[in-house]
N, C-alpha and C positions, 0 to 999 in steps of 0.2 A: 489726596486719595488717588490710587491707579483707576484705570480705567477697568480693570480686572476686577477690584474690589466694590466697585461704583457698581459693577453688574453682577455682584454675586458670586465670581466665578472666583474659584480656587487658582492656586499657584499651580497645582497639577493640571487644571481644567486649562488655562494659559499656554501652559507647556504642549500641552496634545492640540491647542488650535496652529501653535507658531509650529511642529515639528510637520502636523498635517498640511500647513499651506509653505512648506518647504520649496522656493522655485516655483510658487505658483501667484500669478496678480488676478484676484477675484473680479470676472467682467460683470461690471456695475450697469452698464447700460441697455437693459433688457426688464419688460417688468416682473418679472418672479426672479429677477437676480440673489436675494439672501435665501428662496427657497432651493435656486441649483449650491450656492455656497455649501448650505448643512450638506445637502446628497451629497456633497465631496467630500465634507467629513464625516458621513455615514461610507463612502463608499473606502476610503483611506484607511477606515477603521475596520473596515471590512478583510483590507490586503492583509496590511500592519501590524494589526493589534494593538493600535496604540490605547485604548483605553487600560489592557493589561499592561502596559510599559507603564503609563503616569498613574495608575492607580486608580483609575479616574470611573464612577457609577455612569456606562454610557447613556442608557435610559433619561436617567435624570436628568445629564448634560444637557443632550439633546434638547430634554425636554425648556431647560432654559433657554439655551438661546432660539427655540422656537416664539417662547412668553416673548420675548425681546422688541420693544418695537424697531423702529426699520433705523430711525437716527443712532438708539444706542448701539444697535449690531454697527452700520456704519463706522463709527468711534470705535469699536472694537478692531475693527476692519485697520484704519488708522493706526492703530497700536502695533495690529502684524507689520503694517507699510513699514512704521519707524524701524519695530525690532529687524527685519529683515533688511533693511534699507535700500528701500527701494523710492527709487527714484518718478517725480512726477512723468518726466521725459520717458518711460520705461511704460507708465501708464498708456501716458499719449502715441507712443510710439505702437500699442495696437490696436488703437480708435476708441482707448475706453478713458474715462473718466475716477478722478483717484476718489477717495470717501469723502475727502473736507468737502470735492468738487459736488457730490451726490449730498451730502448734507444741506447743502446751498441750495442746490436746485428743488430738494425737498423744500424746504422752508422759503423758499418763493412761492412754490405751488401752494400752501398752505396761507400765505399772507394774499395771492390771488383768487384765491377761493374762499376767503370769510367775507360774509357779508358787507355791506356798507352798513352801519351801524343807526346811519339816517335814513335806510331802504325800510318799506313796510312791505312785509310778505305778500 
């Protein structure tokens, strides 16, 4: 299954995130980083028109990958990386961190912050 399909999103919805992030490496390292990502594909769509190019309901779009939590957007994130191919070195080279890298570091903070299992409140 695509990463595309796994989050719902259409072949068109696909097409208007990789045409929008054309030459662009999303900086991960800030904490409202997936809420500046959408404003660039609100603002892109704004210049472009891509949602009239792919067909694409932007309302609704939006409105999914807002639902999204932060690992699946990530994953999606990954997917532009590949399709674009873009390189880790590319990442690092302007102090930002790639998705797999931000997926990791979520999921540490998440096994740091559960409980000990043997702790009593």
């Amino acid at each position: 299954m695509s990463t595309a399909e796994k989050m719902g999103l259409s072949p068109n919805e696909m097409n208007l995130i990789y045409d929008s992030m054309n030459g662009k490496i999303p900086y991960l390292n800030c904490l409202n980083w997936k809420d500046n990502d959408i404003s660039d594909l609100i603002e892109n769509n704004g210049y472009y028109d891509l949602a009239t190019k792919w067909e694409v309901d932007f309302a609704f779009f939006i409105s999914k990958l807002n639902e999204m939590q932060a690992i699946d957007y990530l994953e999606l994130l990954n997917d532009v990386k590949t399709f674009w191919r873009i390189s880790d070195v590319e990442y690092h080279s302007i102090g930002n961190i790639t998705p797999l890298e931000k997926i990791a570091k979520i999921a540490a903070e998440m096994i740091s912050n559960k409980p000990d299992a043997n702790e009593r409140p």
